[in-house]
N, C-alpha and C positions, 0 to 999 in steps of 0.2 A: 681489297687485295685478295686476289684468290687461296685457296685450300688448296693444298696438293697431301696424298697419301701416298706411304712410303712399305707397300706389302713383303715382305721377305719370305720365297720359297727357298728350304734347306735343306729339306727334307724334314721337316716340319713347316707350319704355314704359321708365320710371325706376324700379322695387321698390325698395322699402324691405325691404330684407333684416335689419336690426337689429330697428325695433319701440322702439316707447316704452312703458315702464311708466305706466298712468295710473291714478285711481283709481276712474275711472268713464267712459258714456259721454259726459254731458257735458264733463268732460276732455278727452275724445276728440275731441269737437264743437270747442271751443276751440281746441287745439293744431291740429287743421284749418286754422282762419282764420288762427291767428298764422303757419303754416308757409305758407301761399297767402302771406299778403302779405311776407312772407320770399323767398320765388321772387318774386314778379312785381314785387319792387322789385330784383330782380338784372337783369332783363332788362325793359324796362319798354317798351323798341324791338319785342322778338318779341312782346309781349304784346299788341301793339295791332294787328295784321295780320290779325284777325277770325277765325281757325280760332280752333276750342272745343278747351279741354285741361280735363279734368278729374283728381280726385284719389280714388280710390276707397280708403274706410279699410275693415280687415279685421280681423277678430282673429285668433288665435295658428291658428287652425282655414284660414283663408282666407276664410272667410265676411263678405260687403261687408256692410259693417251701414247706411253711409253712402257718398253720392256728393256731388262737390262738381263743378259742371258751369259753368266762367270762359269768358267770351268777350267782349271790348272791339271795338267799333267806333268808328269815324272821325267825331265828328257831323256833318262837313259832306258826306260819302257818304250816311250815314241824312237828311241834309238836301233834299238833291240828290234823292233818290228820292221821296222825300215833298213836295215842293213843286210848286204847280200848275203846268201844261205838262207835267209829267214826263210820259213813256210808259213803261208798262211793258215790261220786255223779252218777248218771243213774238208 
């Protein structure tokens, strides 16, 4: 059964140094979404502060087969920006 690794950018770089046995990519794909929404219901405060963290999956070689690319914003900022009178900044 394959090795898949589970890297976390956050603004820190988290490796996954163990790796999960899966039995395929889709596997791999899945366990992706289940472990995202595992992080970003621990922190759900840092997750809303609009920097992008992504999750690059690898296999046993290092090689990114997959990227997973999160970023949340505020709707009443995307509001605010998008509503008429707005100016844009420059």
């Amino acid at each position: 059964m394959p090795r898949y690794f589970f890297h976390v950018h956050d603004g820190q770089y988290l490796p996954d140094r163990e790796g999960t046995d899966l039995p395929d990519l889709t596997g791999a794909r899945l366990n992706a979404v289940l472990y995202t929404g595992e992080l970003l219901s621990r922190d759900t405060e840092g997750f809303w502060n609009g920097e992008l963290w992504h999750m690059d999956v690898t296999d046993e070689v290092g090689v990114i087969l997959f990227t997973l690319d999160i970023v949340a914003t505020d709707p009443t900022v995307v509001q605010l920006e998008g509503s008429p009178g707005h100016e844009p900044d420059g």
